[in-house]
C-alpha positions in Angstrom: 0.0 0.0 0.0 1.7 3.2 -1.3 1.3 6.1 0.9 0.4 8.2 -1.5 -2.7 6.5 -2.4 -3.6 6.6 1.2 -3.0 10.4 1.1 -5.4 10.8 -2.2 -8.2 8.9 -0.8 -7.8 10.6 2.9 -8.1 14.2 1.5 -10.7 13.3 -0.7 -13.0 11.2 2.5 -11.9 14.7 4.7 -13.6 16.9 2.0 -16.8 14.8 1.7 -17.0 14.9 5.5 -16.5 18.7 6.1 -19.3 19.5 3.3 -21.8 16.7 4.8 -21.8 18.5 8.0 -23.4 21.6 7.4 -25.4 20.2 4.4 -28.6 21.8 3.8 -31.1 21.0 1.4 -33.9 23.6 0.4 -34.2 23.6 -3.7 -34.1 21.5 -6.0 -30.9 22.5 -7.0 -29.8 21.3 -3.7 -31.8 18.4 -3.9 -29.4 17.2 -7.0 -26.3 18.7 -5.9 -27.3 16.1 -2.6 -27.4 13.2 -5.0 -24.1 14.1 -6.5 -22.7 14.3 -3.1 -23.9 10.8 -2.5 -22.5 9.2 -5.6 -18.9 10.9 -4.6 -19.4 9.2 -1.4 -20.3 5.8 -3.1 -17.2 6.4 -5.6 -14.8 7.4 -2.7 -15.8 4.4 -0.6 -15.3 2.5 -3.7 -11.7 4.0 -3.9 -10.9 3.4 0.0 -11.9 -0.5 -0.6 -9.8 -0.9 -3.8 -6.7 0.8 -1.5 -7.0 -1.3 1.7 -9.0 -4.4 0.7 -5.5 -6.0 -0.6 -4.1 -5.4 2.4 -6.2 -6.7 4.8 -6.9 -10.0 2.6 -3.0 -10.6 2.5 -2.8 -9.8 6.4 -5.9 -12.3 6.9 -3.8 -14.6 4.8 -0.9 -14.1 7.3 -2.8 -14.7 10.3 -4.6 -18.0 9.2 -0.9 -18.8 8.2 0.8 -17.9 11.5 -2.8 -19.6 13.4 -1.8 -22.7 11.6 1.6 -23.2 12.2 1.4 -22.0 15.5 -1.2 -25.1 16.2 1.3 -27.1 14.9 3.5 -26.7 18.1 0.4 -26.1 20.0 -1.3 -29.3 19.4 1.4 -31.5 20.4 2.6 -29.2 23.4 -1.6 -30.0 24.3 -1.3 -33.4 24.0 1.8 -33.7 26.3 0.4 -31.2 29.0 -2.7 -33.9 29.3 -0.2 -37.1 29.4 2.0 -35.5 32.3 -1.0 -34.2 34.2 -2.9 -37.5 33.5 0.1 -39.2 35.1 0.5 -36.9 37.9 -3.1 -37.5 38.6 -3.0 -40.8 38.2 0.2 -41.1 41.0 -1.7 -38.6 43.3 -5.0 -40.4 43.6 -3.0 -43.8 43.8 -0.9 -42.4 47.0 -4.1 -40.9 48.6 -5.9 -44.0 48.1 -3.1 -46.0 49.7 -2.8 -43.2 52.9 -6.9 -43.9 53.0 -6.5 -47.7 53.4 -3.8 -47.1 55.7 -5.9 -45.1 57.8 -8.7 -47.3 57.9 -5.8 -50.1 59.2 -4.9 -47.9 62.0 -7.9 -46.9 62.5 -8.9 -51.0 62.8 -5.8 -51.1 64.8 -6.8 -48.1 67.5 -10.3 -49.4 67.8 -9.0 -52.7 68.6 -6.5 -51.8 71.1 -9.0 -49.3 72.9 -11.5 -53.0 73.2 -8.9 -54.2 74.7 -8.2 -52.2 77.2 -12.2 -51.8 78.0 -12.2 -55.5 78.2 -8.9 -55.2 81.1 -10.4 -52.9 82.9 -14.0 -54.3 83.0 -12.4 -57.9 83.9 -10.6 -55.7 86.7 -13.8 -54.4 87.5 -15.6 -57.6 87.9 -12.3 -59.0 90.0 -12.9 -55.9 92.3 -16.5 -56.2 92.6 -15.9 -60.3 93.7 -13.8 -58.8 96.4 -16.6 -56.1 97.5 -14.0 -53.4 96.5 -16.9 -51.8 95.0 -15.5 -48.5 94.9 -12.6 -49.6 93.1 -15.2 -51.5 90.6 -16.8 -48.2 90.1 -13.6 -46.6 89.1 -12.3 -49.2 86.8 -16.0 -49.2 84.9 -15.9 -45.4 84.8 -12.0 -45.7 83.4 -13.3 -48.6 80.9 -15.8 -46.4 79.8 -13.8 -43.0 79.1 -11.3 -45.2 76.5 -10.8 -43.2 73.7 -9.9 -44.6 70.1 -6.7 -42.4 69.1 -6.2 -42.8 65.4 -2.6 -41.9 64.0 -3.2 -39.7 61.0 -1.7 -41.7 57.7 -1.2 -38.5 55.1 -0.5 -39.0 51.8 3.3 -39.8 51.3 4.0 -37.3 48.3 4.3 -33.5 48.0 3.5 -31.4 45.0 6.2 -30.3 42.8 7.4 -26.2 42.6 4.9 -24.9 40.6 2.3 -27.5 40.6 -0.9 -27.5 42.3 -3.9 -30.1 42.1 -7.6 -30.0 43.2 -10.0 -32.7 43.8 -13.4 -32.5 41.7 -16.2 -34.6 41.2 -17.1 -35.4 37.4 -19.5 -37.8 35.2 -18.9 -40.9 32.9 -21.6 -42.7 31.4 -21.8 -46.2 31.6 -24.4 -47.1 29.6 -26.2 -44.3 27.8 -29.5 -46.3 27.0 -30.4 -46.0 31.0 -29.8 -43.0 31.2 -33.1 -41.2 32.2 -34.2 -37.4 30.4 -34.4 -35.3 33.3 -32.4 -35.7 37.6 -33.5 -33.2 39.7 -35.1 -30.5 36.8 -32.1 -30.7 34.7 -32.2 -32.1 30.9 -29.9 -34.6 29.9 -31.2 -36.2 27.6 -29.2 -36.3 24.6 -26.8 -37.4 27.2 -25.1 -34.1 28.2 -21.8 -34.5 29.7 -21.6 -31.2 31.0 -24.9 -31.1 33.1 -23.2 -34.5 34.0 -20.5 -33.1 35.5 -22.4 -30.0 36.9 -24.8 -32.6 38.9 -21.5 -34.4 40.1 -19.9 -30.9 41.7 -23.2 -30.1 43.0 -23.6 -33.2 44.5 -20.1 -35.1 45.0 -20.9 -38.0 43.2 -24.9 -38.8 43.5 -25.0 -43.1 42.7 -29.2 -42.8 41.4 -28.6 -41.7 37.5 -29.1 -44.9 36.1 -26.3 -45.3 33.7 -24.1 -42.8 35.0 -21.0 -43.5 37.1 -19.9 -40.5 39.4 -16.3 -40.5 40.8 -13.5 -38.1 42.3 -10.9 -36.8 39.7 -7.5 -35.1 40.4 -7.3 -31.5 38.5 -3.7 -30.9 37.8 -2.6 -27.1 37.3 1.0 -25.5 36.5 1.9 -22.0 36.5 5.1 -20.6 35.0 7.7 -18.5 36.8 
């Protein structure tokens, strides 16, 4: 685009401006000297297109260019973001589902222990009580009966790398699509909608009455640059 043509055209659009704003028409004579102003307009406008139009076709060109071989790298960089975070998640949810059964062991463990020592001191109590040391039976009962369960606390083993984050959410999957019903709780989802879906499995945290849809806790991984 030759600056000169830009220069022609904005003079000529500047004039056409400055004459339209305190146009007046009370004759005929102004009446056609109007129409002549229009068909200027129409042949200036005509003039501006044939000036820029190239320009912004080959710069459209450009940028559906550049968009394409940008998504080039993109698409692959994509890809490789989900496998790492996929793994990640995967690892995560594995290590929190061990420290859960490991709870649930020391938690079998605590509860255990704490019967045992109820049973002691109830025996005790009984021994007591066959002795008429009945305020010593009272004690031991009142002992037995204060035993607490202490539960160590089994935390995940694993901490998140510098610049990584991750957050728990509950989403959909469906299992079998012909079960699944048109409407839960007001909502359409039928055609099967995986994004009410999920919206119902945030809501809720995993509801188990959509027939055909399995609900279940996901890992969200998230990285941030430096």
């Amino acid at each position: 685009m030759e600056n000169k043509q830009v220069e022609v055209v904005k003079a000529q659009v500047t004039g056409l401006v400055t004459v339209a704003q305190s146009y007046t028409v009370k004759s005929q004579e102004h009446l056609d000297l109007a129409g002549q102003e229009l068909i200027r307009i129409k042949t200036v406008r005509k003039q501006v297109d044939e000036v820029f139009d190239p320009v912004i076709t080959k710069a459209h060109a450009a940028h559906k260019e550049a968009l394409a071989s940008k998504k080039k790298l993109t698409d692959p960089l994509d890809t490789a973001e989900k496998q790492i975070k996929a793994a990640i998640s995967t690892y995560t949810l594995e290590q929190e589902r061990k420290a859960r059964e490991e709870q649930a062991r020391l938690r079998a463990e605590a509860e255990e222990r704490a019967r045992k020592e109820r049973e002691r001191l109830e025996s005790q109590a009984l021994k007591a009580m066959d002795k008429g040391q009945e305020e010593k039976a009272e004690a031991l009962i009142e002992k037995a009966e204060s035993v607490q369960v202490m539960t160590p606390i089994a935390a995940p083993t694993y901490h998140a790398p510098s610049g990584i984050s991750t957050r728990k959410t509950w989403k959909a999957r469906v299992t079998d699509e012909s079960k699944v019903p048109a409407y839960y709780a007001g909502v359409l989802i039928r055609p099967v909608d995986g994004a009410a879906l999920n919206r119902i499995a945030v809501m809720t945290k995993g509801p188990s009455s959509i027939p055909g849809v399995e609900f279940y806790e996901d890992s969200v991984v998230s990285a941030r640059t430096r």
